[in-house]
C-alpha positions, -999 to 999 in steps of 0.1 A, spaced: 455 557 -153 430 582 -169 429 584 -207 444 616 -210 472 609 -184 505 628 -197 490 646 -227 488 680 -239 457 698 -251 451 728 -266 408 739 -266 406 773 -289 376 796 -277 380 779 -241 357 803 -224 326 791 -225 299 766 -245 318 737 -261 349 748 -254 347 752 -214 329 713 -213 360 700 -235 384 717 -215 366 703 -182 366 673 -196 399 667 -205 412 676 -172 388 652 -156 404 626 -181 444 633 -169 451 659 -196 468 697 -191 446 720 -211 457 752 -225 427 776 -236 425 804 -256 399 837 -254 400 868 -267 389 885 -234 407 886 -205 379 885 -177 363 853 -195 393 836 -198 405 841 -160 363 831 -155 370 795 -173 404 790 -159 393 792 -127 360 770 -132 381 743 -145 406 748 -114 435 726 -119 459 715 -146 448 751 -171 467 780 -183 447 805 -202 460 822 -230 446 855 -242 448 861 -282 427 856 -309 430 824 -333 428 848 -366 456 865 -354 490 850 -371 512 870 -344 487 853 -315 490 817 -327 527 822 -329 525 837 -287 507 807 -282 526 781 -295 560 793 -281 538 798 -247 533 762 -251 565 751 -261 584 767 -233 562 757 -208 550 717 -218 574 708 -246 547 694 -267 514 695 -278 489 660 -285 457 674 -290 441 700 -305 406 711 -303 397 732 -330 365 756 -317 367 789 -316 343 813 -342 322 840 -347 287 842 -348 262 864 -368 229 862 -353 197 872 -374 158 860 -371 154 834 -402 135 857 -422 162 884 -425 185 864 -436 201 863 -474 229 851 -498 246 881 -494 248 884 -457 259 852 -456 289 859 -482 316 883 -485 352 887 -471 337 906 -438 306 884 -433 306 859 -402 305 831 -425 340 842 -442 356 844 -410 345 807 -396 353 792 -429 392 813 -425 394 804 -390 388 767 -396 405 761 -428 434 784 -430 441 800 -392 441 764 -377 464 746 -397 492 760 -377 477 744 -344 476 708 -367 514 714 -378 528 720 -341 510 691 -325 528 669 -355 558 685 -349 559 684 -313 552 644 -311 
């Protein structure tokens, strides 16, 4: 029996990088993966990369209304949820020498949104997966 036999996994920002070798990987291990991406084209890309045992899921993780799509997506369909893998962000991309404090601070700078995304926007994911088990 592989590791992941029976469970339920959810990657956020599924499409590509980190994401698309979790998701890989937990198939490979037994799991059913759902991924999320904000664009449809990428997220039809990934899903059909990874090939078997994936249902893509387009929304956007800061998006309340999204994350509650996704979880009743999930729900309906699987029942549960046992693992959750927290990476989808944003980027800002600047040479070194351009960057300062205040571009790096500030409700509309990237590093506001990761630090929303990770603290506050995925504690919903956390509470189903408890809630589901």
């Amino acid at each position: 029996m592989n590791k992941l036999e029976r469970k339920i996994a959810l990657v956020t920002g599924g499409t590509s990088g980190i994401g698309l070798a979790t998701a890989k990987q937990f198939v490979n291990e037994g799991a059913y993966v759902f991924i999320t991406g904000r664009r449809d084209a990428e997220l039809a890309a990934a899903a059909k990369e990874i090939g078997r045992n994936v249902t893509g899921v387009q929304g956007d993780v800061s998006n309340l209304d999204d994350l509650d799509r996704l979880f009743a997506q999930i729900k309906r369909e699987k029942g549960k949820l046992d693992i959750v893998f927290a990476n989808a962000g944003v980027a800002k991309f600047a040479a070194l020498g351009t960057i300062t404090r205040s571009s790096m601070t500030g409700p509309s700078t990237s590093m506001s949104k990761v630090c929303s995304s990770r603290c506050r926007k995925h504690y919903p994911f956390c509470r189903m997966a408890l809630l589901s088990s």
